[in-house]
C-alpha positions as CSV (number, residue, x, y, z in Angstrom):
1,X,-7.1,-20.2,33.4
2,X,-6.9,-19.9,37.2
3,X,-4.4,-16.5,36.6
4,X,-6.6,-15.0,34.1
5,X,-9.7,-16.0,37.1
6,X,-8.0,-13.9,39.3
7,X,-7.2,-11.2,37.2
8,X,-10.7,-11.0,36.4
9,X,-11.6,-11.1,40.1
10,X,-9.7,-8.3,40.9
11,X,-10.6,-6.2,38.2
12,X,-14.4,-7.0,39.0
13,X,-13.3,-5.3,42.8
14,X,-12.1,-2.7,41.2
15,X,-8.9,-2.6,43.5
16,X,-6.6,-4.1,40.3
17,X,-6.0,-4.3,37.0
18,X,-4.1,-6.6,34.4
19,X,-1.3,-3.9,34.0
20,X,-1.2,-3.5,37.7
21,X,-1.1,-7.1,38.0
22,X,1.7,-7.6,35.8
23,X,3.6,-4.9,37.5
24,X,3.8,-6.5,40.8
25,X,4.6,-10.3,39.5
26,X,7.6,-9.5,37.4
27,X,10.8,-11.3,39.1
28,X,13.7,-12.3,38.4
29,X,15.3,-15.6,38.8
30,X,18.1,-15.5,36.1
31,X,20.6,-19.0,35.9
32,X,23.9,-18.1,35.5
33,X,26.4,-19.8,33.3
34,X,27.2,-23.2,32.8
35,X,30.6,-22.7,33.8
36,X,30.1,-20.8,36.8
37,X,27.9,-24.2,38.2
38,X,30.5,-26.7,37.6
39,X,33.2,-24.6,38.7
40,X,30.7,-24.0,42.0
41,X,30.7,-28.0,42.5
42,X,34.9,-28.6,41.7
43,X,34.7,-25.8,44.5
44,X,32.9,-27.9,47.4
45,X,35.0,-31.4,46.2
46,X,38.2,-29.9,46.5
47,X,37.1,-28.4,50.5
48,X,35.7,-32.0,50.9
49,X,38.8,-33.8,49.6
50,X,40.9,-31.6,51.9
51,X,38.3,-32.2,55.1
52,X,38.8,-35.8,55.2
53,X,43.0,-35.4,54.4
54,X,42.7,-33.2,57.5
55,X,40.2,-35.7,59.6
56,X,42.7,-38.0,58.9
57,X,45.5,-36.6,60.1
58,X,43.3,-35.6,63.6
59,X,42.8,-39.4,63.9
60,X,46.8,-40.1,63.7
61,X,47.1,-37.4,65.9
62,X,49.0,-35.0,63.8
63,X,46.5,-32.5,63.8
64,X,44.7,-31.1,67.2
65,X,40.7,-31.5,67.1
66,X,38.9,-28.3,68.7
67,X,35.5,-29.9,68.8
68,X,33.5,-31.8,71.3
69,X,34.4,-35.6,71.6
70,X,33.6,-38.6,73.2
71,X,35.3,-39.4,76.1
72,X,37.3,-43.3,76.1
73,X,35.3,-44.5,78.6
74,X,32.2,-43.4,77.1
75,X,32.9,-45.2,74.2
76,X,30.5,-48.1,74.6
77,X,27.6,-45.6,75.5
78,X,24.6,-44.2,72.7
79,X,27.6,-41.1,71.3
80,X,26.4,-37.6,71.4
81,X,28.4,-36.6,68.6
82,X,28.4,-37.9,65.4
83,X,32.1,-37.2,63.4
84,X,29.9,-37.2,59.9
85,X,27.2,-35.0,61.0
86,X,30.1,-32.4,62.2
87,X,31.7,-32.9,59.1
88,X,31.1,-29.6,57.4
89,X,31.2,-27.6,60.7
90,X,34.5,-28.9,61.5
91,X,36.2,-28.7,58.2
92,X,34.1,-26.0,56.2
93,X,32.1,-24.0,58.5
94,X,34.9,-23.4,61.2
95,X,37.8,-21.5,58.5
96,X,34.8,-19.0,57.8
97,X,32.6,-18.2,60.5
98,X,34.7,-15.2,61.0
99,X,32.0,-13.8,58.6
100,X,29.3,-14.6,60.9
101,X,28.0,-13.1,64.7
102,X,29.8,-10.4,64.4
103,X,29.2,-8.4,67.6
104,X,27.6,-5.0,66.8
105,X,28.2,-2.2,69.7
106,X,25.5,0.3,68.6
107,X,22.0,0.8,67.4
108,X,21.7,-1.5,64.5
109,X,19.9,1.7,62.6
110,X,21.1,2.3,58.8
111,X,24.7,1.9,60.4
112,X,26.2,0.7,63.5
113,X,29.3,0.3,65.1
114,X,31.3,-3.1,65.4
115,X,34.0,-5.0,67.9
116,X,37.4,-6.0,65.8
117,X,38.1,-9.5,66.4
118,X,40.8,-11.7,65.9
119,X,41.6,-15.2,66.0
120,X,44.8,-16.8,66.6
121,X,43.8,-20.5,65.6
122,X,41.7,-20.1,61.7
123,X,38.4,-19.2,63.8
124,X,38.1,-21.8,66.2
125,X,38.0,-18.8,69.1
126,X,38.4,-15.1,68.7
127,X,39.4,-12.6,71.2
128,X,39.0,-8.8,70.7
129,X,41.2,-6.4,70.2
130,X,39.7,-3.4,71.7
131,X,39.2,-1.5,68.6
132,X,35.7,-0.4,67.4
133,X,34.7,-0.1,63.6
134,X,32.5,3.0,63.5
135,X,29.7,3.8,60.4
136,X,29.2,0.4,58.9
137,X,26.7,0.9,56.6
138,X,23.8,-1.9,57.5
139,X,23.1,-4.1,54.4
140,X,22.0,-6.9,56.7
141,X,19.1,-6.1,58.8
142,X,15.6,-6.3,58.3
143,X,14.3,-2.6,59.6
144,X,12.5,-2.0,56.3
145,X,11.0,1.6,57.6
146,X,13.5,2.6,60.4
147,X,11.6,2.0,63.3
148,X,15.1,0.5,64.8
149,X,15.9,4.0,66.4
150,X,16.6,5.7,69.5
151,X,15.7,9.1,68.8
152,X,14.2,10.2,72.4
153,X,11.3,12.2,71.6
154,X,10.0,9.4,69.7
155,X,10.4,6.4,72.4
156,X,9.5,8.7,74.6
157,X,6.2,6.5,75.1
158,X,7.8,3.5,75.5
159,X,10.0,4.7,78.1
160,X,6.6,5.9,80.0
161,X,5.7,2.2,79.7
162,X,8.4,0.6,80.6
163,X,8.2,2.9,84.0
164,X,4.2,1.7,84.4
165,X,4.1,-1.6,83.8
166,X,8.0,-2.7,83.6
167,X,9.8,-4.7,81.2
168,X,8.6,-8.1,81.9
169,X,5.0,-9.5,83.2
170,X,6.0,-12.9,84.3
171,X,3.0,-14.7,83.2
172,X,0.8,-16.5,80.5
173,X,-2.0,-14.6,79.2
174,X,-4.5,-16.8,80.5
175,X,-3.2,-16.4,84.1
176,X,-1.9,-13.2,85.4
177,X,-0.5,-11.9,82.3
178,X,-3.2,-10.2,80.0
179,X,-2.6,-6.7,80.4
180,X,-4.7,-3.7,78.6
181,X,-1.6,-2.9,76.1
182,X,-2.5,-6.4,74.8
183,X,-5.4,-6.0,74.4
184,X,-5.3,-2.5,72.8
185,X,-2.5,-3.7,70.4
186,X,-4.3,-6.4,69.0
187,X,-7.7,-4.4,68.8
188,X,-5.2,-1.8,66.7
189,X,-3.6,-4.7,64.3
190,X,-6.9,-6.1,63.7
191,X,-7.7,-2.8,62.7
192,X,-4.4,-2.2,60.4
193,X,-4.9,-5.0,58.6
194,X,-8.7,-4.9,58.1
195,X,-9.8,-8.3,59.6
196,X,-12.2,-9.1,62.4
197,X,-10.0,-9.5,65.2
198,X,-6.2,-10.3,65.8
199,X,-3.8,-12.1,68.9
200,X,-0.1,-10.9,69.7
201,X,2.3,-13.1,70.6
202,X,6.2,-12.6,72.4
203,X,7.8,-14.7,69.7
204,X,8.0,-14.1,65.6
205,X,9.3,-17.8,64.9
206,X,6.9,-19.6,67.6
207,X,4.0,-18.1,66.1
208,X,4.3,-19.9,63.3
209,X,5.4,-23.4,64.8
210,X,3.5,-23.4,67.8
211,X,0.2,-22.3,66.2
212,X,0.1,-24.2,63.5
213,X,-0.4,-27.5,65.4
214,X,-3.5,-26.0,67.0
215,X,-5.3,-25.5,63.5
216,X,-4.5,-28.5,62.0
217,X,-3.4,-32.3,62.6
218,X,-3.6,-35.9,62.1
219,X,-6.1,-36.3,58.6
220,X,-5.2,-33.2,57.5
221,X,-3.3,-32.4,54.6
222,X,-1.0,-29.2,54.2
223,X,0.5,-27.9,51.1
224,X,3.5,-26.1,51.4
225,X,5.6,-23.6,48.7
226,X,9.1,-25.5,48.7
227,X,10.7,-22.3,49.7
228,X,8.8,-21.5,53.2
229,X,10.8,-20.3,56.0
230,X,12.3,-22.8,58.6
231,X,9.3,-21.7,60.7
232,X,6.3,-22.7,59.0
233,X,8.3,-25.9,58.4
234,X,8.6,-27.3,62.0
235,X,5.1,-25.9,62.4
236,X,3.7,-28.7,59.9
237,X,6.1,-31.0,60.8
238,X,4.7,-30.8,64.7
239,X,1.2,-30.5,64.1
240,X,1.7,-34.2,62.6
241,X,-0.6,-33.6,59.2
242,X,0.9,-35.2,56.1
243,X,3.2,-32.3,54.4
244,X,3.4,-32.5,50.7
245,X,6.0,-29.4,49.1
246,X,5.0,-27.5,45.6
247,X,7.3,-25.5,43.3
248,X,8.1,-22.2,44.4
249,X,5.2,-19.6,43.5
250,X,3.9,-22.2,40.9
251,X,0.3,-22.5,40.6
252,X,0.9,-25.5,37.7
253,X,2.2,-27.6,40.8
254,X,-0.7,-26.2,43.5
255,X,-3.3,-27.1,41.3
256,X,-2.2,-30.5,40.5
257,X,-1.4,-31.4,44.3
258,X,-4.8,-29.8,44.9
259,X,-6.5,-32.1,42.7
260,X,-4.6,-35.2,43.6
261,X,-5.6,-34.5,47.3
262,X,-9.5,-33.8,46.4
263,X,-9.7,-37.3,44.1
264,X,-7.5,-39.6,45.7
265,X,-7.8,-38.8,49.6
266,X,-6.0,-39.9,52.2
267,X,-3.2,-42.9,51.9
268,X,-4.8,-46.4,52.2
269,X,-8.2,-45.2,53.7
270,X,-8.9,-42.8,50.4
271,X,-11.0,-40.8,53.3
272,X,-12.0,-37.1,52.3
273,X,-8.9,-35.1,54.5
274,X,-10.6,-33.4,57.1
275,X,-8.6,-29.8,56.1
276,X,-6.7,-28.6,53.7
277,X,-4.3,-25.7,54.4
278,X,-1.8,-24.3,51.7
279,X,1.0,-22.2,53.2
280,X,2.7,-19.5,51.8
281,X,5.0,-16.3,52.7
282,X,4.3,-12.8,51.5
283,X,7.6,-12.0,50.7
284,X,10.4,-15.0,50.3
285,X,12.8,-14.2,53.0
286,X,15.8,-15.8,51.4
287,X,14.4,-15.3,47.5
288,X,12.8,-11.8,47.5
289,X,10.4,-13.5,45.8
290,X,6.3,-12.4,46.3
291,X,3.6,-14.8,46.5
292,X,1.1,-14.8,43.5
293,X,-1.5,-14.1,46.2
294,X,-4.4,-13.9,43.3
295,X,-4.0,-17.0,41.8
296,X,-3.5,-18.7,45.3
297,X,-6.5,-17.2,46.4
298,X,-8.2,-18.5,43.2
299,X,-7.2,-21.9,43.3
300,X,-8.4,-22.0,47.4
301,X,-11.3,-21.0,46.9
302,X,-11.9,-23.7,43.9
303,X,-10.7,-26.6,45.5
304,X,-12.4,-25.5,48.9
305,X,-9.1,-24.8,50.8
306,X,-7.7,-22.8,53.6
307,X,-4.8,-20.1,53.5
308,X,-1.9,-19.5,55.4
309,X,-0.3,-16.3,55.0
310,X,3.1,-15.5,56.5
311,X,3.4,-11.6,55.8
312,X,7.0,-11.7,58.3
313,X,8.7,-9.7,55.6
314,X,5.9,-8.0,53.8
315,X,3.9,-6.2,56.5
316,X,4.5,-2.8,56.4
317,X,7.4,-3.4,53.3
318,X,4.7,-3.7,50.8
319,X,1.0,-2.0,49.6
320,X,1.2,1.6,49.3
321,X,-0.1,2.3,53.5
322,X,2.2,-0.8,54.2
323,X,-0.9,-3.1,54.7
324,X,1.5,-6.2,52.9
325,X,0.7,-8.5,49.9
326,X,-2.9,-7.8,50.0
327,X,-3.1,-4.5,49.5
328,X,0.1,-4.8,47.4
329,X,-2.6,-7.0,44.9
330,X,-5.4,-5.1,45.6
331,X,-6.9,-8.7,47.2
332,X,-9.8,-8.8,50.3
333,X,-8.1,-9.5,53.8
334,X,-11.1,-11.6,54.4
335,X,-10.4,-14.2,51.4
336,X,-7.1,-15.4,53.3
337,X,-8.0,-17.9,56.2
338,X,-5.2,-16.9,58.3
339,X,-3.1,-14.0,58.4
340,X,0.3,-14.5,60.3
341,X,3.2,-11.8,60.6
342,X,6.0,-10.6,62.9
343,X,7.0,-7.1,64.4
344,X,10.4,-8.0,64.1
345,X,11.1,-6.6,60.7
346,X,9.3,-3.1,59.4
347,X,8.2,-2.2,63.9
348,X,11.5,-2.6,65.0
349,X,10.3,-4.9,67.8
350,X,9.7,-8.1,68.7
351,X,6.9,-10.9,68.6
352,X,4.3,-12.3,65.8
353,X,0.7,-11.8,65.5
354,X,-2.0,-14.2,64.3
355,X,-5.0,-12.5,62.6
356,X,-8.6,-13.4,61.3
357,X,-12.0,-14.0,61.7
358,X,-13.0,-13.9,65.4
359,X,-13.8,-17.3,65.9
360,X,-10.1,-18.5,64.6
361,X,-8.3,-16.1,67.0
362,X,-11.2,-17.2,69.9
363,X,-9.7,-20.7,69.4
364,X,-6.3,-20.4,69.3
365,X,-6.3,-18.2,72.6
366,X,-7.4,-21.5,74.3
367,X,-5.9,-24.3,71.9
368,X,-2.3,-22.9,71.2
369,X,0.8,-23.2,72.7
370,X,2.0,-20.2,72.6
371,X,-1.0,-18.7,73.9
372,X,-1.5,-20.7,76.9
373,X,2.6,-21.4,78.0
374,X,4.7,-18.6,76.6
375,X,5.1,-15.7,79.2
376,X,2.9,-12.4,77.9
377,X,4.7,-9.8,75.3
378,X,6.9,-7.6,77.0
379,X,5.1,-4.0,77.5
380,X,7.7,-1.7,76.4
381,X,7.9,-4.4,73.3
382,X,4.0,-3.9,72.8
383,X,3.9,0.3,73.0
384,X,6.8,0.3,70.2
385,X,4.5,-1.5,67.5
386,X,1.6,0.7,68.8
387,X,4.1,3.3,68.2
388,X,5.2,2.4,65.3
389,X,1.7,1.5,63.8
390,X,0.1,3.9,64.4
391,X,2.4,6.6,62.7
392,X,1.7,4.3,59.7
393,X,-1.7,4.7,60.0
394,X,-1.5,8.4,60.6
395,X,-3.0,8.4,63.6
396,X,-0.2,9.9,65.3
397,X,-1.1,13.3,63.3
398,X,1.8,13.3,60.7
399,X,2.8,11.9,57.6
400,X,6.1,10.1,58.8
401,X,4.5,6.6,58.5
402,X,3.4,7.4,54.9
403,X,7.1,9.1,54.1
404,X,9.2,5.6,55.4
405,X,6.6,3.4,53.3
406,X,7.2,5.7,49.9
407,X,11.3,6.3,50.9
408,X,11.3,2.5,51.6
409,X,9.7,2.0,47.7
410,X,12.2,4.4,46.2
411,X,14.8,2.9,47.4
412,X,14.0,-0.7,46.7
413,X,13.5,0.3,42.9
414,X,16.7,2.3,42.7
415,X,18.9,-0.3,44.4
416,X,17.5,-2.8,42.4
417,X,17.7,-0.9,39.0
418,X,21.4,-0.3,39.7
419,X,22.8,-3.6,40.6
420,X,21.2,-5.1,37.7
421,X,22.7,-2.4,35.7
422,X,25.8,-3.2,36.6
423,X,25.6,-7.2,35.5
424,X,24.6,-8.6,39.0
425,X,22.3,-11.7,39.6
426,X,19.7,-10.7,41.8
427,X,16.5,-13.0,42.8
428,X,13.0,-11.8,43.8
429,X,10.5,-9.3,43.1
430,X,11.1,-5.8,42.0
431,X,8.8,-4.8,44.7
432,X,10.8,-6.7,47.5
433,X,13.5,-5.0,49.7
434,X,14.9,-7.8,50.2
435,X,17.2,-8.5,47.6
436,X,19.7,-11.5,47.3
437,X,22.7,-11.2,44.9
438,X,24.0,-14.7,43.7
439,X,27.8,-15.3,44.4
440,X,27.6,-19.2,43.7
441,X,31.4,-20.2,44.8
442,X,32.6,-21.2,48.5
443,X,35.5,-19.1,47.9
444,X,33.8,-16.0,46.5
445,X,31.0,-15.8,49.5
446,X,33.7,-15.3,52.0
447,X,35.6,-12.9,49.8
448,X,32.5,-10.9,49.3
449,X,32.3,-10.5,53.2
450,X,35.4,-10.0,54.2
451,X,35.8,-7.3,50.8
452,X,32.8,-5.2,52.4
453,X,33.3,-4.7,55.7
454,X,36.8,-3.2,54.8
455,X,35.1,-0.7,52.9
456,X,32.7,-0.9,56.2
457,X,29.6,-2.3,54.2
458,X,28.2,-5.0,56.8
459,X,26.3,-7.8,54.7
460,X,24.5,-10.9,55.3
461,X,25.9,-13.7,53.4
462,X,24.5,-17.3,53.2
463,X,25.5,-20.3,51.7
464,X,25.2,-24.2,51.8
465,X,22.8,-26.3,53.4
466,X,20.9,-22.6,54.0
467,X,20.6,-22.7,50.2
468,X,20.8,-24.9,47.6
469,X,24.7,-25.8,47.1
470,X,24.9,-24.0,43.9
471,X,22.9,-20.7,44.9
472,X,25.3,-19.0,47.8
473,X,24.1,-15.3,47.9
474,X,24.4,-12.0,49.8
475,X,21.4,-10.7,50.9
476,X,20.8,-6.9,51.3
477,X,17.9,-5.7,53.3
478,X,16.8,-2.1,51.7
479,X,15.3,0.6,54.9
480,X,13.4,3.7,54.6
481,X,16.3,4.8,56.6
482,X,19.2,4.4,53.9
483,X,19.9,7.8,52.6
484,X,20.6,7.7,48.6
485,X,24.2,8.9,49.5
486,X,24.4,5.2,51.4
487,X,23.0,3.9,49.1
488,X,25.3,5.0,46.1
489,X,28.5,4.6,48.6
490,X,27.2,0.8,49.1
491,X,26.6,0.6,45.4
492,X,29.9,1.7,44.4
493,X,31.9,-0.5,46.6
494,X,29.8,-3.5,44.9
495,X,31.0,-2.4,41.1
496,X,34.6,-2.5,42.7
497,X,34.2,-5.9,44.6
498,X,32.1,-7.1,42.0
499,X,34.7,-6.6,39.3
500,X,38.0,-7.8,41.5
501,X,36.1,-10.9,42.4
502,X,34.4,-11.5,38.9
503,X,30.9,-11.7,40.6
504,X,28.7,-10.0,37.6
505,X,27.2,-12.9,36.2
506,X,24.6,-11.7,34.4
507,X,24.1,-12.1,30.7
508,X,21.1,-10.2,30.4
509,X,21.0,-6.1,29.6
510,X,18.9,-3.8,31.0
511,X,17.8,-0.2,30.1
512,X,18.8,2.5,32.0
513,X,15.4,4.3,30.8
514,X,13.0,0.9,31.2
515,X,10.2,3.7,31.1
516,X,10.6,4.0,27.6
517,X,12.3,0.5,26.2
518,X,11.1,-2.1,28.5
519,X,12.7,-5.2,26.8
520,X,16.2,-7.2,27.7
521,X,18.7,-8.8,25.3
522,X,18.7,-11.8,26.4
523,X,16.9,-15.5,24.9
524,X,14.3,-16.5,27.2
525,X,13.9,-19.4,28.6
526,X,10.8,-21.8,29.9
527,X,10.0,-19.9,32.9
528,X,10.4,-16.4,30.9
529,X,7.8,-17.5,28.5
530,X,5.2,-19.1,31.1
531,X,5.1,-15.7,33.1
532,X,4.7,-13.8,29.8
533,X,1.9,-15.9,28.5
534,X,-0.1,-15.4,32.2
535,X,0.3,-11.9,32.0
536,X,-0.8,-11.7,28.2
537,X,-3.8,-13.7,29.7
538,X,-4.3,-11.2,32.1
């Protein structure tokens, strides 16, 4: 089989084994309760039902509308708002945003301070009060390793460049703009990640959408996990390829669109397609989830593909020197095509990087977008990921860099271990600091968030259309910087919301010692018994 092919690949490398294989591809993806779906569904028909009673009473005129409408005498032009498509802002959306941007008054480090708000009319405006709410413990961000600080002696750097080169460069790369920060930054992340050269870019999200237009296009073909981030989306939608979605991390589903695509070729014509590019993310920003990278790798290199690898939330997060999903699997750098990933999340800055063989980033310099329109990377911006790099490299002359990456894996396990402990469902990988704990209701999602930041716990909650309608979540975002007192304080306010809202789902139980009884009490089901059989395989 294709798994057992890569399992045998890495252990001819030397860099895996089966065990360690297995290790770093258990996740979780547990279903909860019958009951807990349908009452999820009676959930969103009752808030519909009441939407259009309340839409109906706006169109009497018994109830104000705060939203943007036509005017009467625009009424025979094209409209610019559409009542339906507003539908679930107006009537869902509006009574809860209260729960969303949130303005923080502080370093968002492992806590931050936040403005009280208040609104007089269920959301539709707030106003503040004045009051700040000091030491929220920050569930919700992504600074896996702490690099979100502002201790002075280490920005100190930064601070020198921001005084010799300034905070912005005014220009595109190609014209005025190239400075040698640039240059040293990508010479440094070509270097981190072990491939032949590497281009920065100012923007995380437009280095996935306006790159990927530039590699491929009309005739080609792109293959995309069903569970890749907004980004990567509008980047195969604008490149104009035709987009076909597989099952989340399932090579069953890969492998048959792969052999489709090789026998059948393009629609009508049955032409060879002129690429082949399979998409993927390192870590699954809203699953926790981590790419089968082996088996991915396997199957590309069968069916003569190309790889796209979007390490956003696994560079630096993952692999024991923070070198992401490859070194996590023990894989070659040089087997994935191209290597994508942001400084946004584990460098505490901003921007995206494109990395590979010199020839791929040599074209992209002249044939992307980003690279020939978007304004240079801010200096400051570039000296805090050469900062931050290189202390986790070592090249800075300490161990911090090291420290984070090992804190950061602590932590991850021990949160983990405990919420499942105490009967949450929690997605992903065990591996993965992100880690997204299933609420399912409308009602309970906005409990959840209201319930923590009284015990000044900020989270990140997410519901319909950002995920399916029956899988709202909270998503925590674990940091080197967490202490374990944070964590245990955050932990225990969870076991008391989790029980007043009846939000521990889960029927399976878990050993508080898995070292030494490594089994759950549950029946498994399909997917349970697939991963099992691979990693027999293995």
């Amino acid at each position: 089989s294709v798994i057992a092919f890569s399992c045998a690949v890495c252990n001819k490398n030397g860099t895996g084994n089966g065990v360690a294989f297995r290790q770093h591809s258990q996740e979780s993806f547990e279903q909860a309760p019958m009951y807990v779906a349908v009452l999820t569904y009676l959930g969103f028909g009752i808030v519909t039902l009441f939407g259009y009673f309340r839409d109906f009473l706006r169109a009497v005129g018994l109830e104000k509308c705060h939203l943007a409408q036509e005017r009467q005498e625009q009424k025979d032009f094209v409209p610019l708002y559409q009542d339906f498509e507003n539908f679930y802002t107006r009537n869902l959306y509006m009574r809860v945003r209260d729960n969303w941007n949130r303005p923080i008054c502080s370093l968002p480090g492992p806590v931050f301070d936040l403005m009280e708000r208040v609104s007089d009319d269920y959301n539709w405006t707030f106003r503040l009060t004045g009051k700040t709410i000091h030491d929220v413990i920050n569930m919700g961000s992504y600074n896996y390793l702490g690099f979100a600080e502002n201790n002075a002696d280490f920005l100190k750097t930064v601070a020198d460049t921001a005084c010799q080169y300034g905070v912005g460069v005014c220009s595109t790369r190609q014209e005025i703009g190239n400075l040698s920060i640039h240059e040293e930054l990508e010479q440094l992340v070509a270097n981190f990640i072990g491939v032949e050269s590497s281009m920065v870019f100012g923007m995380g999200f437009a280095t996935n959408s306006m790159n990927i237009p530039a590699l491929v296009g009309k005739g080609c073909l792109i293959l995309s996990d069903e569970l890749n981030h907004t980004s990567l989306i509008l980047g195969a939608r604008l490149s104009g390829a035709t987009i076909r979605v597989f099952k989340h991390n399932n090579m069953h589903s890969l492998e048959k669109m792969l052999r489709e695509a090789i026998c059948t070729g393009q629609p009508r014509t049955h032409r060879p397609w002129r690429k082949i590019l399979i998409m993927v993310e390192g870590i699954f920003s809203m699953e926790g989830s981590v790419v089968r990278l082996p088996e991915v790798i396997a199957l590309k290199k069968k069916y003569k593909a190309y790889l796209y690898l979007d390490e956003a939330h696994s560079i630096g997060a993952v692999g024991s020197t923070g070198r992401g999903v490859t070194e996590l699997f023990g894989v070659n750098p040089a087997d994935v095509d191209v290597m994508m990933g942001t400084f946004t999340k584990s460098f505490g800055a901003a921007g995206g990087y494109i990395a590979g063989k010199k020839e791929l980033v040599d074209y992209l310099r002249s044939r992307s977008h980003s690279a020939v329109y978007a304004p240079s990377m801010s200096p400051p911006v570039a000296e805090q990921i050469i900062r931050a790099m290189k202390c986790i490299m070592g090249h800075d002359g300490s161990t911090e860099g090291i420290r984070r990456i090992q804190q950061l894996a602590e932590n991850t396990k021990y949160f983990r271990a405990r919420l499942k402990e105490m009967g949450f469902i929690i997605y992903g990988n065990d591996s993965s600091p992100v880690v997204p704990i299933l609420l399912y209701m409308p009602g309970k999602v906005v409990a959840f968030s209201r319930a923590m930041l009284e015990r000044r716990i900020g989270v990140v909650v997410v519901g319909f259309p950002a995920t399916p309608i029956t899988e709202a979540r909270a998503r925590f975002c674990v940091s080197a910087a967490h202490t374990r007192a944070m964590l245990d304080q955050v932990l225990h306010h969870l076991d008391e919301v989790g029980n007043a809202l009846c939000l521990k789902f889960s029927r399976r139980k878990y050993s508080p010692r898995p070292e030494l009884f490594d089994e759950t009490d549950f029946e498994l089901d399909t997917a349970d018994v697939t991963q099992d059989t691979y990693t027999t395989q293995c």
